[in-house]
C-alpha positions as CSV (number, residue, x, y, z in Angstrom):
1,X,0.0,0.0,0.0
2,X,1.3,3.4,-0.9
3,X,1.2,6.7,0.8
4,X,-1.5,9.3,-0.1
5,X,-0.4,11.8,-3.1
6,X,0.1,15.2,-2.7
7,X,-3.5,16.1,-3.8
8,X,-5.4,13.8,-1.5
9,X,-3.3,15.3,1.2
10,X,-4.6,19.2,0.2
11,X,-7.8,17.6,-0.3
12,X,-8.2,17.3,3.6
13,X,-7.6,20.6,4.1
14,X,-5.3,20.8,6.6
15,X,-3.0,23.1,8.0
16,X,-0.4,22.4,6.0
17,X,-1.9,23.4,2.9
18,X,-4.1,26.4,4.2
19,X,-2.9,30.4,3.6
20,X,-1.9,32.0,6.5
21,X,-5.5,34.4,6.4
22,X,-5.1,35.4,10.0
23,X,-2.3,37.3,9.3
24,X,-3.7,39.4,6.7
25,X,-4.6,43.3,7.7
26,X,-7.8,43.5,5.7
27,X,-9.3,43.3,2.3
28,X,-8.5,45.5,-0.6
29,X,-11.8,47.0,-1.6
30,X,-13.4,50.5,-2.2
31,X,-16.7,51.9,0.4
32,X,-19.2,51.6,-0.4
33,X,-20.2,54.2,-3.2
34,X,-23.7,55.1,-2.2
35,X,-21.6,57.6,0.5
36,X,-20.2,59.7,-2.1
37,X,-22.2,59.3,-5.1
38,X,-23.2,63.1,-5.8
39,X,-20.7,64.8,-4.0
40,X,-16.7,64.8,-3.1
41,X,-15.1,63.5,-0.1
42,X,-12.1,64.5,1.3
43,X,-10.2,61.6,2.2
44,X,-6.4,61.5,4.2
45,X,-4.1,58.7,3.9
46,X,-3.5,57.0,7.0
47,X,-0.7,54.7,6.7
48,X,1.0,52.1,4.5
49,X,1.5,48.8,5.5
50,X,2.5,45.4,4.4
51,X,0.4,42.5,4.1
52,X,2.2,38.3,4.0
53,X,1.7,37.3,0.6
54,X,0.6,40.2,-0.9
55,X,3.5,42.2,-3.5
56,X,1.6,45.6,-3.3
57,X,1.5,48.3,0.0
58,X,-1.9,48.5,1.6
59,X,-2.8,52.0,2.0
60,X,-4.9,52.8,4.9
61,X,-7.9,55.7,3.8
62,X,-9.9,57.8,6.4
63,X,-12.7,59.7,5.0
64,X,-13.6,63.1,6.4
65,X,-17.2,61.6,7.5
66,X,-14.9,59.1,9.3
67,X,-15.0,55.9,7.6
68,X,-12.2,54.5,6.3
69,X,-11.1,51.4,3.9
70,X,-7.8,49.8,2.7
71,X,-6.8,49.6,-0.9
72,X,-3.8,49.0,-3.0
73,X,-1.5,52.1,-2.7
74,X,-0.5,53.8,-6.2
75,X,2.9,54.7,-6.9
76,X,3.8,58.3,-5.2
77,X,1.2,58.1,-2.5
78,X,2.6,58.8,1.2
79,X,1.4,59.0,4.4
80,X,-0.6,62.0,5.3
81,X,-1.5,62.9,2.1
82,X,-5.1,64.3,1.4
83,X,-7.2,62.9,-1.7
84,X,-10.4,63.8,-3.2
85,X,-12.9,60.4,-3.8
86,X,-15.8,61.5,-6.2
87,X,-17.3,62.1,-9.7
88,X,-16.3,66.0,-9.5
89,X,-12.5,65.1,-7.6
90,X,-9.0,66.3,-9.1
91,X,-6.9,64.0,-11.9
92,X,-4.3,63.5,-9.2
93,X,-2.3,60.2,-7.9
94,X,-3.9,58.0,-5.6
95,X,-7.5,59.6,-6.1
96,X,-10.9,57.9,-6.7
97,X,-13.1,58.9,-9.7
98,X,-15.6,57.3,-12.2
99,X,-14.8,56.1,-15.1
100,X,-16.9,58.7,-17.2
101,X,-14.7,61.6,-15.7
102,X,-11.3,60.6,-16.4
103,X,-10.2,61.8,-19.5
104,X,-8.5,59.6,-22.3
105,X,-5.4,58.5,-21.9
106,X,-4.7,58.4,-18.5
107,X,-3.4,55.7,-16.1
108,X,-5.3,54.1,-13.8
109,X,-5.3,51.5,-11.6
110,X,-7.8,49.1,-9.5
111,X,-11.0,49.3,-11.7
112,X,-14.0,48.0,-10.9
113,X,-15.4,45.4,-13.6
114,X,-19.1,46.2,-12.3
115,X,-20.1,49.5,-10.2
116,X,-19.4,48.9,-7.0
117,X,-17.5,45.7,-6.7
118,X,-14.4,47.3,-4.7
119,X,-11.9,46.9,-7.6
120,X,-11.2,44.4,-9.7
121,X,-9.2,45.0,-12.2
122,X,-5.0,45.8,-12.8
123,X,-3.8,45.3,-8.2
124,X,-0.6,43.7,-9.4
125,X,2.3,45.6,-8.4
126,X,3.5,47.8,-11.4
127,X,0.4,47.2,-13.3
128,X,-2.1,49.7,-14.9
129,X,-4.5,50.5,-17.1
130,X,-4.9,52.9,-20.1
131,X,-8.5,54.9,-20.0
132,X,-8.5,54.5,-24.2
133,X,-12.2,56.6,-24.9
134,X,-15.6,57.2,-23.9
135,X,-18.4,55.6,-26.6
136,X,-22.1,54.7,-26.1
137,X,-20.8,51.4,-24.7
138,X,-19.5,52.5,-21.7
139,X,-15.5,53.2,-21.5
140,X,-12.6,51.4,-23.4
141,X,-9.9,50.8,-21.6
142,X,-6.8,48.9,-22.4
143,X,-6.2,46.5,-19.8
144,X,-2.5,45.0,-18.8
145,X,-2.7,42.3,-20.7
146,X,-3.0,44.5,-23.6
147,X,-7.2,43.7,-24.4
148,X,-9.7,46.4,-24.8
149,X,-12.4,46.0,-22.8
150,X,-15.6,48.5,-22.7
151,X,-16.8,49.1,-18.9
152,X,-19.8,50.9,-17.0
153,X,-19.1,54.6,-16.7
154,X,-19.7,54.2,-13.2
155,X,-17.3,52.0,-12.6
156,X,-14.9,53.1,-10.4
157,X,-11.0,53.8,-10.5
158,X,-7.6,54.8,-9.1
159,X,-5.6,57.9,-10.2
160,X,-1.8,56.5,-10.8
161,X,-0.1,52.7,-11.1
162,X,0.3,50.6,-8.7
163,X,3.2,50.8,-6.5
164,X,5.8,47.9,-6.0
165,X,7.0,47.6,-9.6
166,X,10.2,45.9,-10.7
167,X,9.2,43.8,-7.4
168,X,9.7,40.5,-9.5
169,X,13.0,41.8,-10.9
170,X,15.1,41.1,-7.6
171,X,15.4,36.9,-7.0
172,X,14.5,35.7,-3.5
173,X,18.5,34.6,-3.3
174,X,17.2,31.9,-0.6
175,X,14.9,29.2,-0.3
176,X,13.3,30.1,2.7
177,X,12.1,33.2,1.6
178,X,10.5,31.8,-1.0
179,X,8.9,29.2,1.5
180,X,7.5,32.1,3.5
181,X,5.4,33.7,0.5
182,X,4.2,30.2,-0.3
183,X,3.2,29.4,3.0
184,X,1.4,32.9,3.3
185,X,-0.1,31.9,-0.1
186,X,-1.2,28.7,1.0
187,X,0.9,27.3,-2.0
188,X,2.7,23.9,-2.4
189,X,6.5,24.5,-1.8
190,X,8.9,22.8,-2.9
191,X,7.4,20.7,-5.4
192,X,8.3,17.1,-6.4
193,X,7.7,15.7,-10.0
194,X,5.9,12.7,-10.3
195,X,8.4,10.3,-12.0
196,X,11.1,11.2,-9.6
197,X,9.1,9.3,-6.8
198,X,8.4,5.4,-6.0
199,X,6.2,3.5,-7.7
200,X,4.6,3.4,-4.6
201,X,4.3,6.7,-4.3
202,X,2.8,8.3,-7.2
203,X,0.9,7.1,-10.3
204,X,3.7,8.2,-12.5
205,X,6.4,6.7,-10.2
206,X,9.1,4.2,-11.2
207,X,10.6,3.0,-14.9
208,X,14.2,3.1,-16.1
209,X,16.4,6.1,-14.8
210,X,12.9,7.6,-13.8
211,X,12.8,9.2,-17.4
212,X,9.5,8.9,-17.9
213,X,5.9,7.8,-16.1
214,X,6.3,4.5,-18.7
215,X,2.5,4.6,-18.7
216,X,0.0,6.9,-19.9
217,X,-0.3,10.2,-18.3
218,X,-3.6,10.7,-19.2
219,X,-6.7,9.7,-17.0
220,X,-10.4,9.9,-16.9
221,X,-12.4,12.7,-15.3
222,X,-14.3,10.5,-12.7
223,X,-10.7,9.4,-11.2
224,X,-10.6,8.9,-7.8
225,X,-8.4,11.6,-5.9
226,X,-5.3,8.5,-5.7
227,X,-5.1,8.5,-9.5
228,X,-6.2,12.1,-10.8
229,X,-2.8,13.1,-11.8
230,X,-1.5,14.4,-15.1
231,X,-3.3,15.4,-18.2
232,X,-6.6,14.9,-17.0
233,X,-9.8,14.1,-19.5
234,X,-7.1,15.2,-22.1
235,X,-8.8,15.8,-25.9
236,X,-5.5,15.2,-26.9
237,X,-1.9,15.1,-26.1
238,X,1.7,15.8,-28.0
239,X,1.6,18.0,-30.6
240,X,-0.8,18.4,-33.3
241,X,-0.8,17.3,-36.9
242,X,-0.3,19.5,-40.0
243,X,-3.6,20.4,-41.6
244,X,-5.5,18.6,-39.1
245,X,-8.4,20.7,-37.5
């Protein structure tokens, strides 16, 4: 009898395998917009922290009516500084503004996909968005990965790119520290192909100089968890053939 895989082991859920949530300061999300719909608030940054497993700065917002939210800090934005958050604000890093009143072509950052959703949309360190033009549609903006997309006007967005770019740039130099993001991630770390293990071990385990699985890699959809490994409910594998559809 062999030992359980890695993925019936996650499957269980245990601690092992779970993100480190209760060490996370709070969600990224905009207020509530139903607080500033018609008018502008004045808002004061309170702080910038960091957050395990999260690449960007959390930036701590108080509102003048004394609420306050976290979201993903744009690049430039320092403690104490004052922002506007409304449809008649400023074009100025780090504040909040509809779609519909940012003029064409400039950058932006943590967009909502639907009013009101808190921000979906470019939170990656060093990523933005291009506001592209205003149509009957909605707005076209040109998103990171380079697609246009039209959104609601009312959809909301941040002033500026997101801070922490080139983050990717520097290597973590030691192991451990790349445990630690993992671990905050609840991602698997290290990692252990398949056909370096036992036969016992792993479905693609064993055969000569552990070159290959020496059996097929594919397997059915209705697997159980012991056996669900590889290409699973392939349509095909390997390359395909010239001229074939």
């Amino acid at each position: 009898m062999g030992k359980r895989i890695r993925v019936q082991r996650r499957g269980r859920g245990s601690s092992t395998f779970r993100a480190q949530t209760f060490r996370r300061v709070a969600p990224s999300r905009y207020i509530a917009s139903e607080t500033h719909q018609d008018n502008v608030l004045k808002a004061t940054v309170q702080g910038l922290m960091h957050e395990g497993g999260r690449g960007v700065p959390l930036a701590n917002i108080r509102l003048e009516n004394g609420d306050d939210f976290y979201t993903v800090a744009a690049e430039g934005l320092s403690e104490g500084q004052h922002l506007e958050i409304g449809p008649s604000a400023q074009i100025g890093i780090g504040n909040i503004l509809p779609l519909e009143q940012i003029p064409p072509g400039t950058l932006v950052c943590n967009l909502e996909l639907r009013p009101s959703d808190g921000g979906k949309i470019a939170r990656a360190s060093g990523a933005y968005a291009t506001v592209v033009a205003h149509t009957v549609e909605g707005t076209a903006v040109k998103l990171p990965s380079g697609r246009n997309l039209n959104l609601n006007n009312r959809c909301r967005a941040t002033i500026g790119v997101v801070a922490g770019a080139g983050r990717t740039d520097k290597p973590f130099l030691k192991a451990g520290k790349k445990r630690a993001l993992m671990k905050a991630r609840g991602r698997i770390y290290p990692t252990t192909k398949g056909v370096a293990m036992n036969a016992a071990f792993h479905p693609h385990g064993g055969g000569a100089h552990k070159s290959s699985s020496m059996k097929p890699t594919t397997v059915s959809r209705t697997a159980p968890s012991g056996q669900k490994v590889g290409l699973i409910a392939a349509r095909q594998t390997g390359r395909k053939k010239r001229g074939s559809k």
